[in-house]
KOLVEXSE-465479 format. One record per atom (N, C-alpha, C): residue in one letter; x, y, z. Coordinates in pm, whole numbers, plus 50000, padded with zeros to 5 digits. Atoms other than C-alpha are relative to their C-alpha. Layout:
<recs>
AXYZ...
</recs>
This chain:
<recs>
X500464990449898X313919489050829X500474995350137X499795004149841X315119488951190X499645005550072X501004989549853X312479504351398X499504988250055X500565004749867X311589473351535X500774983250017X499425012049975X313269438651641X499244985950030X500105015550008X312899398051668X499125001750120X501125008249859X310319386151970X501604995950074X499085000449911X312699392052281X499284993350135X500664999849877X312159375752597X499845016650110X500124992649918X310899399652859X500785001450154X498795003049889X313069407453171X499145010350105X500554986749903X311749418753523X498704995850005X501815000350019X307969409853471X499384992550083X500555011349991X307599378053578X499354999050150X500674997749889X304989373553872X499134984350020X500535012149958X304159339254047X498724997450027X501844997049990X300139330054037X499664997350125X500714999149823X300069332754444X500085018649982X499894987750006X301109369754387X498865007049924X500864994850066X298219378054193X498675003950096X500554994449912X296059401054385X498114992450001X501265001950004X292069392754484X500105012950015X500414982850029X289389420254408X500315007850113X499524984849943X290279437754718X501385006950017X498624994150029X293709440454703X500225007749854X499974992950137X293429451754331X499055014150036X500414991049927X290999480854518X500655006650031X498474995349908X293599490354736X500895006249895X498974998050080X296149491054465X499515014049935X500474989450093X294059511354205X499515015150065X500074987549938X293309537754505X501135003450024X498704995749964X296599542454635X501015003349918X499275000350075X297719547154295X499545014749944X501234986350032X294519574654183X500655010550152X500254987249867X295459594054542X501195004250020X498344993149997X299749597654487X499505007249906X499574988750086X301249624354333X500914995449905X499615007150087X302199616754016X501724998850008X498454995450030X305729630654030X500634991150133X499365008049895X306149603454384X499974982049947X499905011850064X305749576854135X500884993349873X498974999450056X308549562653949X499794986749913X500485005950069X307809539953656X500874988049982X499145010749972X309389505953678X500985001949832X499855000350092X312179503053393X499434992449872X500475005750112X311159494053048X500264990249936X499375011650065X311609458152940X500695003049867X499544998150117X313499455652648X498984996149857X501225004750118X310919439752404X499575012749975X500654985450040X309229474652482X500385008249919X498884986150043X312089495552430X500224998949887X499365004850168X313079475852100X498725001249897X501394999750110X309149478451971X499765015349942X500744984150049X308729511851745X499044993349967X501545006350034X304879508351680X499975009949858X499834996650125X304389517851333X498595005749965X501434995650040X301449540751198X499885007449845X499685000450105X300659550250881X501075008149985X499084991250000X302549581150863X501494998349954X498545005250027X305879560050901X500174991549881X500065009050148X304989541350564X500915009049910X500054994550148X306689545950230X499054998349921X501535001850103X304759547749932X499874988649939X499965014650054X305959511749808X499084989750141X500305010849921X305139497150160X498405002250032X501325003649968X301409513950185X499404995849869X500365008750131X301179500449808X499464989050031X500025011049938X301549467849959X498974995850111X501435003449908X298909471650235X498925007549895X501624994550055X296219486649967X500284983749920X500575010150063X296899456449798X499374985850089X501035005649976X295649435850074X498755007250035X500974987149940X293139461150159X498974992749894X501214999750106X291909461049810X499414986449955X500465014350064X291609420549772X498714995450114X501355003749877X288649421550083X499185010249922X500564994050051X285929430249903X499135004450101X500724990549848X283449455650050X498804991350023X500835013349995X281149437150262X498355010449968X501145001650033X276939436350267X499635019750067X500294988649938X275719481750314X499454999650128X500475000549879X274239467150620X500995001250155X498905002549920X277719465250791X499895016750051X500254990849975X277559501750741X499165009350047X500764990749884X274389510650910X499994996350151X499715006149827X275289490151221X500845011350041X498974991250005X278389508951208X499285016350128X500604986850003X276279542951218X498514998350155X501054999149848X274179535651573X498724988349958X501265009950007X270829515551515X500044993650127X499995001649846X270179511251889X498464992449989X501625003649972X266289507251825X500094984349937X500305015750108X265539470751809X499224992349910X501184999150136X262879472051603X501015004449853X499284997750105X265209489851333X501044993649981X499395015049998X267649461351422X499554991149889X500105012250053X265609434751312X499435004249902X500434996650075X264339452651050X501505002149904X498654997950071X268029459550876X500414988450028X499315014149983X269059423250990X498624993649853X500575004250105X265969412850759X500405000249853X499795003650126X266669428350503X501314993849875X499115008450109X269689405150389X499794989650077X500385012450013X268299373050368X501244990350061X498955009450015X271939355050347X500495005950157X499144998849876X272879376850685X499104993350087X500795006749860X269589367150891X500244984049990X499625018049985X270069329850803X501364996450073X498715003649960X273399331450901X500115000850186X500204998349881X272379347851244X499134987950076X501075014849970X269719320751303X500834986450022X498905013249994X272609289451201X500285005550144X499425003849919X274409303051475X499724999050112X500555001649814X272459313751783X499274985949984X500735014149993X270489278551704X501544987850019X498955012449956X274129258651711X500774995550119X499815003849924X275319238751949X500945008550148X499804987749912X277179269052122X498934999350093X501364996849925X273929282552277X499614994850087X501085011249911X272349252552414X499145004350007X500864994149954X269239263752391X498664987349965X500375009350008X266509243352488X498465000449890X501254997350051X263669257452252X501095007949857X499484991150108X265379267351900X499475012649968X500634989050040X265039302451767X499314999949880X499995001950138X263239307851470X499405014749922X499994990550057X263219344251417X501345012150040X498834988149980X265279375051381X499765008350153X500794989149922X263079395751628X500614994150165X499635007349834X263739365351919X501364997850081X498594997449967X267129362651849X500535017150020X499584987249961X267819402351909X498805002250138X500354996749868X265679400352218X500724988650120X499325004449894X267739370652370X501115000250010X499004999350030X271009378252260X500645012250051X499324982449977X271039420252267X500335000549912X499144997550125X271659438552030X501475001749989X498824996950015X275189444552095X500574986849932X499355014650065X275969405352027X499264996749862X500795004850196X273559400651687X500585012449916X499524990750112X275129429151557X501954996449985X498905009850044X278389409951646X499984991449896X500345013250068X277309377551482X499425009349844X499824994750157X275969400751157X501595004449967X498744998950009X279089416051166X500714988649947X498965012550041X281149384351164X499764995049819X500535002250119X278949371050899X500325000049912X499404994350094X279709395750707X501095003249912X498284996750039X283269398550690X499914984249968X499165015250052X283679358450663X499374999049876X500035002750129X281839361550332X500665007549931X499004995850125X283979385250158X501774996650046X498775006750015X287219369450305X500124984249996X499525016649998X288949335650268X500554992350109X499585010249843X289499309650574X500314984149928X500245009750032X290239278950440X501054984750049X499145005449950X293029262550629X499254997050141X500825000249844X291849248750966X501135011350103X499064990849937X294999268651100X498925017249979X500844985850024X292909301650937X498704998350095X501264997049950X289809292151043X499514998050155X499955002449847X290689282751411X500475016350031X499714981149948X292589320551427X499285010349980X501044994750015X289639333551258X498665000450144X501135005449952X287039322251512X500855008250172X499394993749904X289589334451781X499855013550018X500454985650080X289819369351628X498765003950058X501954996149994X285719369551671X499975000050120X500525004649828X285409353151999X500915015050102X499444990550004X287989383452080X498915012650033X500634983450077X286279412851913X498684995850098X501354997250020X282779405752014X500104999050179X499744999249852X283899398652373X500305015650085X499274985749985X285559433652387X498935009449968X500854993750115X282819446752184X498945002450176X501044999749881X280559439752534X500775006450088X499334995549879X283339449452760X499875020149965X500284983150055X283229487552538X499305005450041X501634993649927X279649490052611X500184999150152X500304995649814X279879484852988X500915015450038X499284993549913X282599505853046X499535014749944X500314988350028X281329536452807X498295003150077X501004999249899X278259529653034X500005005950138X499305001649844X280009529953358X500455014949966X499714983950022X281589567053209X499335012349971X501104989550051X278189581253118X500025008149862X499954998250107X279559583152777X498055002649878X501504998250066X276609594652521X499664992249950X500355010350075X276659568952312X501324985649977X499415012049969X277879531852434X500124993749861X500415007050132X276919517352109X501625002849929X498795002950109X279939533651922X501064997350060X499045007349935X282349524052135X500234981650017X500505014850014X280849487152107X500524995549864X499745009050097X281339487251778X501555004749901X498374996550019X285219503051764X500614986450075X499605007949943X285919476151966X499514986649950X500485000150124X284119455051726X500584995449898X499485002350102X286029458651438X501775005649980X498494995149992X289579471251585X500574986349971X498895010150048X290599435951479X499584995649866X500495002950162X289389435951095X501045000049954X498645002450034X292819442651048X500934985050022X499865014649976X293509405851197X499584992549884X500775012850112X290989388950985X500655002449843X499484997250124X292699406450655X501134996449985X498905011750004X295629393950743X499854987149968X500305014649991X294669360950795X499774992749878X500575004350145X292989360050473X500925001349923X499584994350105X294929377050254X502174988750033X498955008249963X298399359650389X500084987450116X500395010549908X297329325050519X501374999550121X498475006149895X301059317050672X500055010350118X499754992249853X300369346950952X498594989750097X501545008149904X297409324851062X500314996050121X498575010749897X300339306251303X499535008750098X500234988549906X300409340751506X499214998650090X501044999249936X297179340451657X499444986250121X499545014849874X298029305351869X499495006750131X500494998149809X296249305052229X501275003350089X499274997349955X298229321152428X501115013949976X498924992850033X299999345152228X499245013250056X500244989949940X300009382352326X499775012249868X499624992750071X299489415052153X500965004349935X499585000950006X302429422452188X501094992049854X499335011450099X304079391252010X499595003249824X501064998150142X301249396051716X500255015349925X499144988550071X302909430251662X501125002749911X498575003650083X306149422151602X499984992649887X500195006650117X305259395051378X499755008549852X500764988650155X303319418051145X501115008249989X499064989650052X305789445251133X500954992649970X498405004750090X308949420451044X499314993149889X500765005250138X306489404650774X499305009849921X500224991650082X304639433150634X500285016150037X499444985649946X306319464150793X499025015050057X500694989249946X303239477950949X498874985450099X500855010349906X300399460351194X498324999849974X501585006150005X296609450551248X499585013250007X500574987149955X295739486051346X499845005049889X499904990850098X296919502051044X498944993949866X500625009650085X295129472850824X498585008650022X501144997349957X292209479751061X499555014349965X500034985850037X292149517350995X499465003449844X500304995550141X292309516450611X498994992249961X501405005750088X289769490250565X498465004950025X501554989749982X287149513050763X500085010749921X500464988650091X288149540450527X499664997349872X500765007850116X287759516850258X499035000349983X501754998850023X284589510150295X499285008050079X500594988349936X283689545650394X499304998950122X500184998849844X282919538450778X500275013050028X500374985850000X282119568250946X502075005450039X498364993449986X285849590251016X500014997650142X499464996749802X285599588551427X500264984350006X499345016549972X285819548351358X501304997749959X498765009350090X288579542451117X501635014350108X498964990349897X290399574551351X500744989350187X499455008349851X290229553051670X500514990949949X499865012850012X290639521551502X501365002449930X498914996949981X294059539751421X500995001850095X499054999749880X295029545351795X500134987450061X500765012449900X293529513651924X501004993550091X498875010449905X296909496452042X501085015150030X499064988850013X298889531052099X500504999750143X499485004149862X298869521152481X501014989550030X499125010950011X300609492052421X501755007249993X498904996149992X304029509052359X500465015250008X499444987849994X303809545452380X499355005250153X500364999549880X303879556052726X498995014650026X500674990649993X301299583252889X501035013449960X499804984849992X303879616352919X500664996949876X499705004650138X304579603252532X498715009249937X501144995850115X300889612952418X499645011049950X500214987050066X299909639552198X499035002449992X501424997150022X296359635452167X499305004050140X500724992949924X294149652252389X499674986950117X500515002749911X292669640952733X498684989549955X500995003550093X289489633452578X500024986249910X499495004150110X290969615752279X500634984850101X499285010549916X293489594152534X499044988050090X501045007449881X290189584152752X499594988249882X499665013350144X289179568152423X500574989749960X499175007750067X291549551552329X500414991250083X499195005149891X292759536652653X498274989350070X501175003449993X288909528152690X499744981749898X499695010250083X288979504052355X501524989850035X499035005749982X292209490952464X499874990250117X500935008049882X291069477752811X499234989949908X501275009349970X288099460452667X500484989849887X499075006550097X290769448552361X500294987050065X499355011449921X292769429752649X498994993150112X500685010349914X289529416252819X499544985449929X500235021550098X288609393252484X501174993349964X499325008050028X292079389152419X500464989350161X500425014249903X292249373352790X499364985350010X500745013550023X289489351352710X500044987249880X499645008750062X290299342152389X501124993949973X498225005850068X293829337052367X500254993950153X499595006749897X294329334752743X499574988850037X501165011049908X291489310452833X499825004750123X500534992549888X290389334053106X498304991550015X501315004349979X287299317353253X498955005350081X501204995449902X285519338453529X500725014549908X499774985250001X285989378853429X500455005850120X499004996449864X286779384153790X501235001250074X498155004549982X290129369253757X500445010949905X499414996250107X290719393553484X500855014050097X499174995949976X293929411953603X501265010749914X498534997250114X296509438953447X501345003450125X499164999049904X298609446153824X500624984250032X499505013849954X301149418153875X499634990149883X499935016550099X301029397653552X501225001949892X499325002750075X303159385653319X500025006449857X500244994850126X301969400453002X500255011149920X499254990050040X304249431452872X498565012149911X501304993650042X300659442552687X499365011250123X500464993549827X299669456953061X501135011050022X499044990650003X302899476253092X499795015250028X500534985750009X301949514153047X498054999250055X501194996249989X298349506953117X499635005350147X500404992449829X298139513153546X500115016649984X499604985849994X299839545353443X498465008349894X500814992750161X297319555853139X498805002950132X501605001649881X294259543353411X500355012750098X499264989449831X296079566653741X499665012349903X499654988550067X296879594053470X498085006449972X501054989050058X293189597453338X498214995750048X501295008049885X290939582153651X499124995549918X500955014450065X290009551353492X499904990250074X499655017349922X290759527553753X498804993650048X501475001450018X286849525453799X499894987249902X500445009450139X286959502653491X500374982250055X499465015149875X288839474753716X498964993250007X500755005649907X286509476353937X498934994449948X500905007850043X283719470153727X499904984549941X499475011450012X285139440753593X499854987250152X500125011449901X285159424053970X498825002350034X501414995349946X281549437454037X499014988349835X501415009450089X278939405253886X499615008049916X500924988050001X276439431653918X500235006549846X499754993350124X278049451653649X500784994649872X499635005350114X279859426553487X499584993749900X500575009050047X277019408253360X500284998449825X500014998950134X276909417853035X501024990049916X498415002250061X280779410352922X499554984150053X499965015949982X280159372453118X499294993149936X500295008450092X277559366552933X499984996749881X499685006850085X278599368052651X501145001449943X498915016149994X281659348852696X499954991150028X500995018950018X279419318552785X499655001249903X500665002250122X277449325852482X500935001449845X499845002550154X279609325752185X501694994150022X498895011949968X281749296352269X501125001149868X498905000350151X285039288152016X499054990749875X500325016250143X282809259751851X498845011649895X501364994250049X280289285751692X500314998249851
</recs>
């Protein structure tokens, strides 16, 4: 297949870390960008990495090559029905800790971890109820989550289980950044956006499992980007598409395993490219943002959220996104990011679920 090529260097990008704007210059930027006319704005050319990346969705499969992804699909067995009522909203925290109860092997597992040395906490937990009142539910339904999936897949390489733990620290980071920002949009319900963001990298962890030797990939530092290419010259499709079929696998509701089909679509297909609706694009460009805030933290080693930057960096992942933001007045989402106040959520927990968990 030649829809997509080798890991190219990038040309044109590169931006010195004095050039990197503070929050008010990133202000500035993101207004003066929301208040042109689109047609006085002229889109810098397209690195080549870009140009050379076709992004692959199912559609572009043969029937031998989505053979090949049902057969890792089908070797992750389906995890604990509780995955699936998280999935489905459970906001009330009472019905939380009441569905975290009832699997024994998940609440113990939740307990190991908010009690391990992560946390620091100076009074151990020793219930379900305490841990979903100091945690939130958005993060214990992380940590079930995780749980869950690491018992029906295999980690057993420290290489796996270091890219595993990355993966998480990732997802569940993003998973908080979802909720603020479908907060910040007056979206109806933050929750499912929390938990598309969530599990848009289940497709990672099935990899991981199912073909230890991609474990390498997921190295500090690396980019979406990079982690694209890889997958498509090794199994001729990516994390998305993984991610997609294993929510229809295990019958997840259809508006998850649908997004968790676009999730990286910003990454290489530019805005006057898209086909899907307004609506649909806000979505998607929504999960994608809060994608590249855990992959910042976890891959980048991003340490304050304030620093978190997509104007003026190095990272070809950012590329199309100023335009997506300008195109469908998102640039709000920035801002929340440099605002404490509103960032709390997302900071804290990226103090709280350290790499050692």
């Amino acid at each position: 297949m030649g829809w997509f090529s080798k890991k190219q260097e990038s040309e044109g990008v590169k931006v010195s870390a004095e050039a990197e704007a503070p929050p008010a210059i990133v202000e500035e930027e993101i207004e003066a960008v929301d208040e042109a006319d689109e047609e006085e704005i002229a889109r810098p050319p397209t690195p080549a990495a870009l140009a050379d990346l076709f992004l692959v969705l199912e559609e572009h499969l043969t029937e031998i090559e989505l053979e090949e992804l049902s057969e890792i699909v089908a070797s992750i067995p389906q995890p604990p029905p509780l995955v699936d009522r998280l999935t489905r909203g459970l906001e009330d925290m009472e019905e939380l800790r009441e569905a975290i109860l009832s699997s024994p092997t998940l609440s113990a597992e939740v307990l190991r971890v908010v009690n391990s040395a992560a946390f620091m906490l100076r009074t151990p937990i020793s219930s379900i109820e305490h841990a979903v009142t100091y945690l939130g539910a958005t993060m214990v339904k992380g940590l079930v989550v995780q749980s869950a999936v690491a018992q029906v897949m295999s980690f057993e390489t420290d290489v796996q289980k270091a890219a595993y733990m990355r993966v998480w620290r990732s997802s569940i980071i993003a998973s908080a950044a979802a909720h603020a920002f479908a907060e910040a949009l007056r979206f109806e319900h933050p929750s499912v956006f929390a938990t598309r963001a969530l599990l848009a990298n289940v497709g990672d962890l099935a990899l991981i499992s199912a073909r230890p030797s991609m474990a390498s990939i997921y190295a500090p530092h690396s980019t979406l980007l990079a982690r694209v290419e890889e997958q498509q010259a090794e199994i001729m499709a990516n994390s998305a598409i993984l991610s997609s079929l294993l929510a229809r696998e295990w019958k997840l509701p259809e508006d998850l395993f649908t997004a968790l089909r676009y999730s990286i679509t910003p990454l290489s297909w530019p805005p006057d490219q898209e086909t899907r609706s307004a609506k649909e694009q806000r979505e998607d460009v929504l999960l994608y943002l809060a994608c590249r805030v855990g992959d910042a933290i976890a891959y980048g080693g991003l340490k304050e959220i304030e620093e978190f930057r997509i104007l003026g960096v190095e990272s070809l992942d950012f590329f199309y996104l100023p335009e997506y933001l300008r195109r469908l007045d998102l640039g709000d989402l920035l801002l929340l990011l440099q605002d404490p106040n509103r960032n709390r959520r997302i900071r804290q927990t990226a103090e709280k679920f350290s790499e050692e968990l």
